[in-house]
C-alpha positions in Angstrom: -5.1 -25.4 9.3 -2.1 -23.4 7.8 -2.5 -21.9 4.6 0.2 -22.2 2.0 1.5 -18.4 0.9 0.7 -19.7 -2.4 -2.5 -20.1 -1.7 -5.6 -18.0 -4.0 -6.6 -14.5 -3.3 -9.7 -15.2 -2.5 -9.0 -18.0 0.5 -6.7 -14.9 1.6 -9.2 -12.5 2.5 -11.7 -15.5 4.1 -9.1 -16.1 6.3 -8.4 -12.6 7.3 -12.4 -12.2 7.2 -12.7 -14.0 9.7 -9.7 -12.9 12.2 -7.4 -16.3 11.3 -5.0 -14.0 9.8 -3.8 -10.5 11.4 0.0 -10.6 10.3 1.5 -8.6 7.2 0.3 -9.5 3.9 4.2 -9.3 2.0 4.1 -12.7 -0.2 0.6 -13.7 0.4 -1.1 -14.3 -3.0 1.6 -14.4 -5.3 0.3 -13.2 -8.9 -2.4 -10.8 -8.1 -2.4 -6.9 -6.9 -1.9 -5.9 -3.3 -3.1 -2.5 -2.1 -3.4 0.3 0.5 -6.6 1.8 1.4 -7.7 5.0 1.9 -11.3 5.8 2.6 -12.9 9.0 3.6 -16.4 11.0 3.5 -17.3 12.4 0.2 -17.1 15.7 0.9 -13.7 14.6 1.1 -12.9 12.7 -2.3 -12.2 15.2 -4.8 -9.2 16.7 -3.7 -7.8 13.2 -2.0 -8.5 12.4 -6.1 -6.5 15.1 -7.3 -3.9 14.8 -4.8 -3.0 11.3 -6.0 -3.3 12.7 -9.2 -0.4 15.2 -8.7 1.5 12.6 -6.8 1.4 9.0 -8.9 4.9 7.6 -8.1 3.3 7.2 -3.9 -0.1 8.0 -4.6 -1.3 5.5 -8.1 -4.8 5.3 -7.6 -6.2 1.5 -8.9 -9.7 1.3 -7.8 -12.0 3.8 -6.6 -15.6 2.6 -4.4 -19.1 4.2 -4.9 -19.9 6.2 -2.2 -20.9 4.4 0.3 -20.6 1.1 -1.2 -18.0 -1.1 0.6 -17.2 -3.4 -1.9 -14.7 -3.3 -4.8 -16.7 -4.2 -7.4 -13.6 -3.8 -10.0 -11.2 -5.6 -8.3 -11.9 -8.7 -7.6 -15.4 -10.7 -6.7 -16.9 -10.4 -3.2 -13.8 -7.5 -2.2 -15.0 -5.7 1.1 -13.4 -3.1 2.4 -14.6 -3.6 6.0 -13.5 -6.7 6.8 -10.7 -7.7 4.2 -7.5 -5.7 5.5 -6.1 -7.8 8.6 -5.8 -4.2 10.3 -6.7 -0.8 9.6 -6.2 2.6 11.0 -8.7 4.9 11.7 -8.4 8.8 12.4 -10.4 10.9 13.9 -9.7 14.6 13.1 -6.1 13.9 12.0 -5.4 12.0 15.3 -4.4 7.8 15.4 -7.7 6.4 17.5 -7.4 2.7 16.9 -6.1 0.1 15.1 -9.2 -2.3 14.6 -9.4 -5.6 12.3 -12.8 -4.8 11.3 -14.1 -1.7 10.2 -17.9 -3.1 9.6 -19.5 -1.0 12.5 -17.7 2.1 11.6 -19.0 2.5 7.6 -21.0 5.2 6.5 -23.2 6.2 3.1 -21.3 8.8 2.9 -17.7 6.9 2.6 -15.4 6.3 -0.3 -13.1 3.7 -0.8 -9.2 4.2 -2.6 -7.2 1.4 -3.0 -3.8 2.5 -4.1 -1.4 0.3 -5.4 1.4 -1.5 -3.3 5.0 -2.2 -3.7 4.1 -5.8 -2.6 3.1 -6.2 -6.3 6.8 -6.3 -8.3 8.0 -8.4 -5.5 7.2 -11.0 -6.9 8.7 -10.0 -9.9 12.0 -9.4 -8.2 11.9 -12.8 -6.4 11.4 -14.4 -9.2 14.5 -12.3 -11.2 16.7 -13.9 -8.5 16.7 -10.7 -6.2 16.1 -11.0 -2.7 13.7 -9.4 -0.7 15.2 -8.7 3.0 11.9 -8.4 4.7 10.2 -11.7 3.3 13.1 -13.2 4.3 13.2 -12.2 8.0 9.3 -12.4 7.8 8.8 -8.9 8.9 6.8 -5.4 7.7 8.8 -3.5 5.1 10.4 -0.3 6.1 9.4 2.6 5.8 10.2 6.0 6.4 9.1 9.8 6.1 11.1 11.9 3.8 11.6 15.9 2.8 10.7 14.9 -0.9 7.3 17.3 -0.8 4.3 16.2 -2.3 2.0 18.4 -4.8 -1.0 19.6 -2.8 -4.2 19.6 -3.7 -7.1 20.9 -1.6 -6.0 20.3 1.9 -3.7 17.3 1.4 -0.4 18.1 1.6 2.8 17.1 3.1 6.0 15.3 2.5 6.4 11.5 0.7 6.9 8.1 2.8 9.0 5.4 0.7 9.6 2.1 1.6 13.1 0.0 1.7 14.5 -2.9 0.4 18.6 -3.2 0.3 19.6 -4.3 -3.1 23.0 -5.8 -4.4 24.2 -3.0 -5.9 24.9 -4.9 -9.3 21.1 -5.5 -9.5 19.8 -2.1 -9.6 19.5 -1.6 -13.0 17.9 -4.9 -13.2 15.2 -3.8 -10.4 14.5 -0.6 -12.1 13.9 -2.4 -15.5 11.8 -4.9 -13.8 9.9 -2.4 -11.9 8.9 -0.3 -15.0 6.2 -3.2 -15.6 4.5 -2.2 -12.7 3.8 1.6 -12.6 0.7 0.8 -10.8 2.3 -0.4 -8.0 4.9 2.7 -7.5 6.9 1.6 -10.7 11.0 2.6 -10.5 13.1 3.6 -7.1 12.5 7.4 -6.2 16.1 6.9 -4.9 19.4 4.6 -4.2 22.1 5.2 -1.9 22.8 7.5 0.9 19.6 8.1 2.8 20.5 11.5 3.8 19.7 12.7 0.4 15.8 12.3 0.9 16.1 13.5 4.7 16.4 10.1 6.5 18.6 10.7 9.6 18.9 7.0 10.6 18.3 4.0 8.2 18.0 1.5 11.1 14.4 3.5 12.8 12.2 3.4 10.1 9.3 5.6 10.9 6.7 2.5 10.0 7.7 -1.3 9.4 10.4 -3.6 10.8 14.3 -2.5 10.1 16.3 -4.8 8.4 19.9 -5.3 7.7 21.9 -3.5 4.5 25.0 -6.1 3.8 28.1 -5.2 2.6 27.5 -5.1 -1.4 23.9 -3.9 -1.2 22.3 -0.1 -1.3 19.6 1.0 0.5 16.3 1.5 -2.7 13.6 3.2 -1.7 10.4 3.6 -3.8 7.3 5.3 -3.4 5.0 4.4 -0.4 1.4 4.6 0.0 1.4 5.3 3.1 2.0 8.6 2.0 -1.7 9.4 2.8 -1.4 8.9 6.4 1.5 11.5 6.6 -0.7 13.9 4.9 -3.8 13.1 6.9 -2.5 14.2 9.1 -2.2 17.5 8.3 -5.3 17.9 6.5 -7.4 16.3 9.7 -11.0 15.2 8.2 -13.6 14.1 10.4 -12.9 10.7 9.8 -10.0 8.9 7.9 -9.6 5.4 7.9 -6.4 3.3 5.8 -4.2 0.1 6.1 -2.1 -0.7 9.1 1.3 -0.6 7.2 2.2 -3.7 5.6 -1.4 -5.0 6.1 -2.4 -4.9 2.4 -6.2 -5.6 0.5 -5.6 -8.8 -1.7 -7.4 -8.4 -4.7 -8.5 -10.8 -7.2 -6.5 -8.5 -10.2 -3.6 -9.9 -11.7 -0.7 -8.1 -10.9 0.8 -7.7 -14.7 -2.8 -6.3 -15.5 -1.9 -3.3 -17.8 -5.3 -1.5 -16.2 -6.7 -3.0 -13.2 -9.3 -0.3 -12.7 -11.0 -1.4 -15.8 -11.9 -5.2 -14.9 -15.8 -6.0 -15.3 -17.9 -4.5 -13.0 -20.1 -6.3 -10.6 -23.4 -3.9 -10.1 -24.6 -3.8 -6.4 -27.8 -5.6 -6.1 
């Protein structure tokens, strides 16, 4: 049976659970915080910590996993990181070695789990302000692309900033950035509008990641922080063993998307 967007958070992730659902997660959920996923070893999780630390508007950190506990035990109920993304990537060495749906056979003790909020979050927000989102429209993956806007390292992570893209009317842009300033979890204002040039994007119709999508006449290119800034950087750092969201294939949590700290819901101890 089809399941209505609308539809709760938690019947999300059982359908993706169990492989019904392996599309982008852009307007699933409405209400309640969508995020990336980073997880690596331990050894690892300090400076990954500190690098989103230094880096908040790509990087904002909104739940962190005990090591080598799968579950998300502050953001939501019953939130597993091995099975609740409907794709993931995993690296080996800073190299792309698959794009599985289920990570389950591939967790380890020694693993910890970052979810890092998504720009799927004000969406709604925008929507609901009368704003159009291009992407939901066409029912495609945001785009996204690599920039020369450097990140501050931190340990071995380092490398430049991926944003995403949504063309904007141009007499809405003050309106998104005073919308978006409620959600600083979720990448908060534009890093930048107008000429893509200016944050080293040679050609706004091949995105690096995502779907393209059209710019109209009236509208400006916005782009905002992306959290798929960790895969750029991965791959430059090359652990053992990296694994993250496809892009645009988001972890649907059971947090509320206005919450002014989602990394401080009630915790649910392992048993």
């Amino acid at each position: 049976m089809e399941l209505s967007a609308d539809a709760s958070a938690a019947e999300w992730r059982r359908r993706i659970r169990d492989g019904s659902h392996k599309r982008h997660t852009a307007g699933l959920a409405p209400g309640v915080l969508q995020t990336n996923l980073v997880i690596l070893p331990s050894t690892h999780a300090l400076d990954f910590m500190r690098f989103c630390q230094r880096n908040p508007k790509p990087c904002p950190i909104v739940g962190v996993s005990d090591t080598g506990d799968p579950l998300f035990r502050t953001l939501g109920t019953d939130v597993d990181v091995r099975t609740d993304l409907p794709r993931y990537r995993v690296f080996h060495n800073g190299v792309l070695s698959g794009e599985p749906t289920d990570i389950t056979k591939l967790w380890r003790r020694d693993l910890v789990a970052f979810a890092i909020g998504c720009s799927f979050t004000f969406e709604h927000a925008l929507m609901a302000a009368g704003i159009p989102m291009r992407h939901i429209d066409c029912d495609v993956t945001v785009p996204m692309f690599r920039t020369s806007i450097a990140c501050r390292p931190a340990g071995p992570f380092s490398g430049t900033m991926v944003v995403s893209m949504r063309p904007i009317p141009a007499d809405r842009v003050e309106d998104v950035i005073s919308i978006c300033q409620r959600f600083p979890s979720a990448h908060g204002t534009p890093i930048h509008v107008g000429d893509p040039a200016a944050i080293g994007i040679s050609d706004i119709s091949q995105p690096d990641y995502g779907e393209p999508v059209s710019i109209n006449p009236g509208e400006v290119p916005t782009f905002w922080g992306c959290g798929v800034t960790p895969q750029n950087v991965v791959l430059a750092a090359r652990p053992e063993l990296c694994i993250t969201h496809a892009p645009g294939h988001m972890l649907i949590t059971d947090v509320a998307e206005n919450a002014d700290e989602p990394f401080t819901q009630p915790y649910a101890a392992a048993a």
